[in-house]
N, C-alpha and C positions, 0 to 999 in steps of 0.2 A: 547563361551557363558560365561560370566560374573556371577561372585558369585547372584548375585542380581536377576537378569536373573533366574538363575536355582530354587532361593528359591522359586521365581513367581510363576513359575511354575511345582512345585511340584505337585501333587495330592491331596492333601490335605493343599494347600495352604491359607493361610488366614493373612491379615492385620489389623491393630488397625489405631483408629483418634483418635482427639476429639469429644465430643458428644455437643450438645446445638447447636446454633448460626454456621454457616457454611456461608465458601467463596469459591472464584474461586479456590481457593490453594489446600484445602482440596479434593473440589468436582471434577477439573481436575489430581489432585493426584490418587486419587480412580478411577476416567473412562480411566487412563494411565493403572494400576495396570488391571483393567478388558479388554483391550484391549488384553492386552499381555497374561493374562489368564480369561476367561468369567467364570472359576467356582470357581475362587478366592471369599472366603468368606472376606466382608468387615466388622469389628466389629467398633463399637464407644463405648466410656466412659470416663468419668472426671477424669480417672486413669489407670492407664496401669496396666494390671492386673502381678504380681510380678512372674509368671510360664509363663506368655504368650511366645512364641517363634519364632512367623511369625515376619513380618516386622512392622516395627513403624514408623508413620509419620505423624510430624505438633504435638508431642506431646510425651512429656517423657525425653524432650532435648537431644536427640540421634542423630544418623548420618543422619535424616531424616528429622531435627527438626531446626528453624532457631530463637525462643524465645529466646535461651541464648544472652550472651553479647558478647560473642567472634566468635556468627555464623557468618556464611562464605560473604564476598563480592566480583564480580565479578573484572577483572581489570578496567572494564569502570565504576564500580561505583554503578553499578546495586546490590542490595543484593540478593542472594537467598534465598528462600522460598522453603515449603518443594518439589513443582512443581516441580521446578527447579532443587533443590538437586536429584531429581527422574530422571528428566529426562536427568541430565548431564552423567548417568551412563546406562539409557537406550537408549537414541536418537539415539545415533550411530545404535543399534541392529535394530531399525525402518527405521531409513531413511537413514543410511550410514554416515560417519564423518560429509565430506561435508552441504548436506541437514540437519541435525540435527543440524550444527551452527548457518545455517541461520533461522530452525524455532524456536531455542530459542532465536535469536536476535529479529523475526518477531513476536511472539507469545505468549510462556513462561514468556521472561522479562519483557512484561508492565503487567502480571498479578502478577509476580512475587514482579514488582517494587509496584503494587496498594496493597497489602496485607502486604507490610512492610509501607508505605512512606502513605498510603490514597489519592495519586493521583488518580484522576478518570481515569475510564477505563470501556467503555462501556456494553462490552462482561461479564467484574468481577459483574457492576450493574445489568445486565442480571440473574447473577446469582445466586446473591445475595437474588433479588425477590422471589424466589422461597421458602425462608423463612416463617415459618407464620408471622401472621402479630400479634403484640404485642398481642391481647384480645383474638386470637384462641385458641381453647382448644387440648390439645395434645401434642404429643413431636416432635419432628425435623426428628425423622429417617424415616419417609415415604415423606418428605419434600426431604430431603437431596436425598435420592437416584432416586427421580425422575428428582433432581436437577444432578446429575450422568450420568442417561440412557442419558440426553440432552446435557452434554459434550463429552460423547462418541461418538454419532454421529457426535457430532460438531469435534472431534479427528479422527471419521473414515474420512469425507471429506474430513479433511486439509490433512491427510496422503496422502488421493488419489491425491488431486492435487498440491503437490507438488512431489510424484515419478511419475503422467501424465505431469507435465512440464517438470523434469527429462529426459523424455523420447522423450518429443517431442525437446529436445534443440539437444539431440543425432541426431534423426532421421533429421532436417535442418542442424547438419555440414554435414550429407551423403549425403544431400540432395546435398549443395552446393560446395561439392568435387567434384559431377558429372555435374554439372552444365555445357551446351553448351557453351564453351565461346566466339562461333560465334555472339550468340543469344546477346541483349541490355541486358548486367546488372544489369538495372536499373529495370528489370522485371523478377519476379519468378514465373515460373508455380508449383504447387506445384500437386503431386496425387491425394492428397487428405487433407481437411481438418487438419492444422498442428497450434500451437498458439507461434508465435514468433514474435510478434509485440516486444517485448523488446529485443531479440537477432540481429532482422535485424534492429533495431535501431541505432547500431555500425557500419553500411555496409553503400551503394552507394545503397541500391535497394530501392524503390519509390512503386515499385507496387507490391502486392501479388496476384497471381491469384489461384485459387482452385475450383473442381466442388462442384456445389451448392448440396445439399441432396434434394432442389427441381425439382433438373435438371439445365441443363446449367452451368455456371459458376458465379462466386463470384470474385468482383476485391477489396479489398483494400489497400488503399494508405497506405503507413508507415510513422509513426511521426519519426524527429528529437531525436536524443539523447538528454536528459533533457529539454525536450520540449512538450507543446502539440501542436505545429504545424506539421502540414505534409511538407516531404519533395517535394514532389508535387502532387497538390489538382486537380481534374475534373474540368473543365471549369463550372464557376457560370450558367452559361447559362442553363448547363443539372441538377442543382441541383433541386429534387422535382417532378421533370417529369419521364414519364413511356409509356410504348408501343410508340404507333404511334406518339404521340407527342416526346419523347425522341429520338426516330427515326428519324423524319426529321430533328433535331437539331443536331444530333450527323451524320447523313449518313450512321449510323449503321441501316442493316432488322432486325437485330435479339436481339438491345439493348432493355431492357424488364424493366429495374428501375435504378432510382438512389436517392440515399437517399436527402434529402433536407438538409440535416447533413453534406453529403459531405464523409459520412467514409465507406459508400458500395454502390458497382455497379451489375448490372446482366447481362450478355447477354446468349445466347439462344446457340453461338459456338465460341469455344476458339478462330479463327480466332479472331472474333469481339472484343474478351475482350483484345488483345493484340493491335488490332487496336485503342482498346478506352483508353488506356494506353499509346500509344504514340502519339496518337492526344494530350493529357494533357501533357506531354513529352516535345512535341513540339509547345506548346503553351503558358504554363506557365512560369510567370513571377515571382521568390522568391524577395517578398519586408518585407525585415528584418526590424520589429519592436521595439522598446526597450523604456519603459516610464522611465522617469527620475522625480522618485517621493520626488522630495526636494526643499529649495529653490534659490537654487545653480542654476544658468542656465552655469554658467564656467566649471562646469566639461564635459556639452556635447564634449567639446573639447578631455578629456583626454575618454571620452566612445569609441569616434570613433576612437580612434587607437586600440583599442582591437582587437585580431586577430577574421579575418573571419567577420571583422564586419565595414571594412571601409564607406562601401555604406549604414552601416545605418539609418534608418529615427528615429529621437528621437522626441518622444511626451513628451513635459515636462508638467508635473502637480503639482500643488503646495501641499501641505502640507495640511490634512485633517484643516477645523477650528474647535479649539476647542469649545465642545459641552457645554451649560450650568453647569452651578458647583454650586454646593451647600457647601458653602468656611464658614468653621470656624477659622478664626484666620489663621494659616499657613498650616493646613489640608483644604483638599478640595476632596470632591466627584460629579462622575459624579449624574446630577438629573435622568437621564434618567431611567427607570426599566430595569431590563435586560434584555427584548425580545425587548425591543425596541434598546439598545445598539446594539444587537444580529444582526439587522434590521440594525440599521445604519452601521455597519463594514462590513456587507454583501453587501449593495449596494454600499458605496465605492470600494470593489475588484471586486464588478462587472461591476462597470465604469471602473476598468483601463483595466479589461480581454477583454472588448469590442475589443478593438486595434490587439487582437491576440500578445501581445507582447512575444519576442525569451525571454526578461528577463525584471525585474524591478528592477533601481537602486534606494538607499532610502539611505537618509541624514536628519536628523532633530533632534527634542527631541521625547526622549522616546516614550512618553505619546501617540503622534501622531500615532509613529510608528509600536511599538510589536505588537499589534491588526490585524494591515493591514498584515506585516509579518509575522505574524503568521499562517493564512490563506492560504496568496501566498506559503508559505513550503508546507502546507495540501494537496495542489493543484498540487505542484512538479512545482510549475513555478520557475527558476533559480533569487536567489534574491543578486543582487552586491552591494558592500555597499565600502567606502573607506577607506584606512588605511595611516599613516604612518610611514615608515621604514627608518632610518639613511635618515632622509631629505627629503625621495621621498615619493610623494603621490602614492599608489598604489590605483588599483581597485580589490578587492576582492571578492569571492565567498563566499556567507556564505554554509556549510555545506548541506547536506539535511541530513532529520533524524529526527524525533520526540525526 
């Protein structure tokens, strides 16, 4: 247990902020602090009182405190804030090395980054509200801590599910160490309810089967790695249909639903649901999609030799038109309002997602493009763009990542 760790939780432990005006920094600081101990006394004031002796943070410019000039910056860039600085020294004690990296890459950093930098960040506006509103009469500290009990819950969940994925990634390698390896690959019974859509992403298996909590069984299919396609999807035919009608289309007695979505099945006995997994098995046909969003029709040539990707079908689309402008001199702004801009970038990514594309490549000006790219990231569609290197045109992967 860690010096920091022990002070926490003392018996008579207690913490200082700042008082006024409160953000996600301060108020996921203090619902950390209360986690780890629930009878941690939290103090606020415009001054750190000069005897005090518990822990200080977000204020006093101490090891808690990221106001000065010389506070700390991560090596990607990120600053920390006092969130941050808290939970660099307790995460480990919560979630293990591991897990405690990825929920301050996942979690921590954009609040961390929104309370130094003013980038938005949903969750920090969330919490910000909780502020009175300019002409209310009173002061911030019954604001602030009920702005607190609502982080803490929001810290008890993410806790929980992230050591319940922890556990379930455990429980699918055991799973698939004992795996039949008579049985098709391509299909997993599992015991019972387990969530590894993103672990069997890396694998050869297509289908998950599991008993439903309604009874019977639950089938579904697994997406592609950095894809939302599936690697193999139910015949269109059964999507939307249920009992006797899904029945005679499938020749399953005992098939009972299938989603119109395409992403859950039911049948009634595991026989069936392994039946109805390699009917799709052996049925389906993968036609690999990929829009070519520029106004280059020459690169399709250099797309299809990317590996894994010779047979596939490219839809080229041209380049958004640019939208009216409102042009003074050599500045120019869109006329549009923002919900309407909002409206128009939304339905362009939603005409090219129609296609189901594996990825979209983009070539053009700016202007056209960050907006539509921007999006396609949010969504996890894989976005290729070209580069080049000592003479050679490459096709690149832009990053993912906010």
């Amino acid at each position: 247990m860690n010096e920091l760790l022990k002070k926490i939780r003392l018996k008579d432990a207690s913490a200082f902020t700042h008082s006024g005006k409160f953000h996600a920094d301060d108020v996921f600081s203090s619902a950390l602090l209360l986690y780890l101990n629930p009878e941690i006394t939290i103090l606020r004031g415009n001054k750190v009182p000069e005897d005090f002796d518990g822990i200080i943070f977000d204020i006093g410019r101490g090891r808690y405190d990221h106001h000065q000039k010389d506070s700390r910056i991560r090596e990607n860039g990120i600053p920390y804030a006092a969130f941050g600085l808290l939970w660099e020294e307790l995460g480990t004690e919560i979630l293990g090395e591991e897990l405690a990296t990825k929920f301050d890459e996942a979690f921590v950093q954009p609040l961390d980054n929104n309370d130094n930098t003013g980038e938005k960040n949903e969750l920090a506006s969330l919490i910000g509200n909780f502020n009175p509103s300019w002409d209310e009469d009173g002061g911030t500290d019954e604001a602030f801590f009920r702005a607190v009990s609502v982080a803490g819950m929001i810290l008890d969940n993410k806790f929980a599910r992230y050591l319940g994925n922890e556990r379930a990634d455990k429980r699918i390698e055991e799973i698939l160490e004992t795996q039949n390896p008579e049985a098709d690959s391509r299909i997993l019974v599992l015991p019972e309810f387990i969530p590894c859509q993103k672990r069997l992403s890396e694998t050869d298996i297509a289908f998950v089967i599991f008993p439903s909590n309604r009874g019977g069984y639950c089938i579904q299919p697994q997406k592609k790695e950095y894809s939302l396609n599936y690697k193999c999807s139910f015949p269109s035919e059964w999507l939307g249909l249920e009992n006797e009608e899904l029945q005679k289309e499938t020749g399953l007695s005992s098939a009972s639903f299938c989603h119109k979505g395409g992403f859950l099945m039911t049948t009634a006995t595991l026989e069936d649901a392994r039946k109805a997994c390699q009917i799709s098995l052996d049925t389906f046909t993968d036609e690999i999609t990929l829009v070519n969003l520029s106004s280059d029709t020459s690169t399709n040539t250099l797309l299809m030799k990317l590996p894994e990707l010779t047979h596939v079908k490219i839809i080229h689309k041209p380049l958004p038109d640019l939208p009216a402008l409102d042009i003074n001199g050599i500045y120019a702004e869109v006329e549009m309002e923002k919900t309407e801009w909002k409206k128009y970038i939304k339905d362009l990514v939603k005409d090219l997602l129609k296609t189901k594309p594996e990825a979209v490549y983009v070539d053009g000006d700016m202007f056209s493009l960050y907006p539509v790219v921007h999006q396609l990231r949010k969504k996890h569609i894989p976005v290729l763009t070209s580069v080049t290197k000592d003479g050679e045109k490459l096709i690149i992967r832009i990053p993912s990542g906010s």
